[in-house]
C-alpha positions as CSV (number, residue, x, y, z in Angstrom):
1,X,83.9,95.4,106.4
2,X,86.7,98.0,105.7
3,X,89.0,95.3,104.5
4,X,86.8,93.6,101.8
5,X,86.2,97.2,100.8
6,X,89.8,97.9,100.2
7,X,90.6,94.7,98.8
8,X,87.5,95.0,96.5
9,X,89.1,97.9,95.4
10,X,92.7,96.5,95.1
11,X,91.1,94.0,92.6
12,X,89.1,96.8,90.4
13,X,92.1,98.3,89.6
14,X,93.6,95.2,88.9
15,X,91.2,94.8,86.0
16,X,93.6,96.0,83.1
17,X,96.6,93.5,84.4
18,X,93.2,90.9,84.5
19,X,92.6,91.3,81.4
20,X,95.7,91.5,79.5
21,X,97.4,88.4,81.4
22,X,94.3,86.3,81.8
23,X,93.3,83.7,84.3
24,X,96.8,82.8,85.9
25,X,96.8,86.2,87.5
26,X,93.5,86.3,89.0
27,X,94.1,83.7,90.2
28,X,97.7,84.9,91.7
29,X,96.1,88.1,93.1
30,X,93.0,86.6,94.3
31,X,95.4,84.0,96.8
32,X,97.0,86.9,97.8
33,X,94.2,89.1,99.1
34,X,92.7,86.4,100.6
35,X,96.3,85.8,102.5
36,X,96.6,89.0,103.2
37,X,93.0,89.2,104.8
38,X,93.3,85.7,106.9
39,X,96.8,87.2,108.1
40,X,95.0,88.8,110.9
41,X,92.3,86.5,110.8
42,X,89.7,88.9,109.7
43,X,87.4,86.5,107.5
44,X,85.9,85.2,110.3
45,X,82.6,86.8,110.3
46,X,81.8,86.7,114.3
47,X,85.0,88.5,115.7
48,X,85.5,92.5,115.3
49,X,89.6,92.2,114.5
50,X,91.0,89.0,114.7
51,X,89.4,85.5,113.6
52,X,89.8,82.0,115.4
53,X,93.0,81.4,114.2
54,X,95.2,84.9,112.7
55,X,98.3,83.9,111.5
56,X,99.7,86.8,112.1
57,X,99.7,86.1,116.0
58,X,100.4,82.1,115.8
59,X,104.5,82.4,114.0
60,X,102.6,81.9,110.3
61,X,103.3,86.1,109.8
62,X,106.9,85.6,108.8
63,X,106.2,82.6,106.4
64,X,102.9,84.0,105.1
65,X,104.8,87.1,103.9
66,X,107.5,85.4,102.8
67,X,105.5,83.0,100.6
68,X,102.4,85.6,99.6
69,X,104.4,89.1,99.7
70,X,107.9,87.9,98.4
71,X,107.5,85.0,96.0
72,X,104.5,85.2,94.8
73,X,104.0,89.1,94.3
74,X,106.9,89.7,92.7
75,X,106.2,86.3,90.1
76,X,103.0,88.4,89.9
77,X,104.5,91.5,89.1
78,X,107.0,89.4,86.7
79,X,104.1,87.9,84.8
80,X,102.5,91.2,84.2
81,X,105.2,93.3,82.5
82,X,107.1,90.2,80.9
83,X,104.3,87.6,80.9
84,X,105.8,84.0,80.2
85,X,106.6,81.6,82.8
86,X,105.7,83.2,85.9
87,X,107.9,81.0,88.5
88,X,111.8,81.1,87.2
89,X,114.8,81.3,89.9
90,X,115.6,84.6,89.5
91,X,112.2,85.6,90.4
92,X,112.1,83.6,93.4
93,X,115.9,85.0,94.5
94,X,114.3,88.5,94.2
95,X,111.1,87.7,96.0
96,X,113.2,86.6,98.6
97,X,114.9,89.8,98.8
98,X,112.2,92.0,98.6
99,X,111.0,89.5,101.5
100,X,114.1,90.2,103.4
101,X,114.1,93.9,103.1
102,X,110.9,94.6,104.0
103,X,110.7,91.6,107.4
104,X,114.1,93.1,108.6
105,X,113.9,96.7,108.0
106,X,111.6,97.4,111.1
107,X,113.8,96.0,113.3
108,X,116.4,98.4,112.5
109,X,113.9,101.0,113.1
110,X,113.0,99.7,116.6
111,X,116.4,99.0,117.9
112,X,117.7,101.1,120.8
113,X,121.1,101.7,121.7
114,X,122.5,101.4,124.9
């Protein structure tokens, strides 16, 4: 229940961007939340933290992050400063980055020397 709450409240203070840029975005930001929620499987109403199927824990994380978190948010983010086309290759090269840093930055963090 804390989730929809904080997504809820994610997508109320979307509301200027929603109404500026229109139908495209919701649209954008809806799929996202809705990834973001399913990554740990928590729309499943009958489980307390995971659902049937979280694809967080089945090796859909890394590619649902990739595709929601990289490409997509930052097309997002794009859209709503620039608006135009929203998918253009230099938006998907710097989704991809901001993918790569943020996947392989905690494994700096958690590797030991020995």
């Amino acid at each position: 229940m804390a989730g929809i709450a904080c997504f809820g409240a994610a997508l109320a203070c979307c509301m200027p961007a929603f109404l500026a840029r229109g139908l495209p975005l919701i649209v954008l930001v809806v799929s996202c939340c809705l990834a973001g929620y399913s990554y740990t499987g928590g729309l499943a109403p009958t489980t307390f933290a995971c659902g049937p199927y979280p694809l967080g824990y089945h090796g859909l994380g890394d590619i649902t992050v990739l595709v929601f978190f990289g490409v997509i948010a930052t097309a997002g983010m794009r859209y709503v400063h620039q608006g135009g086309i929203m998918f253009q290759p230099d938006t998907v090269v710097s989704g991809l980055q901001v993918y790569l840093y943020g996947s392989e930055s905690p494994h700096f963090n958690y590797a030991t020397v020995s």
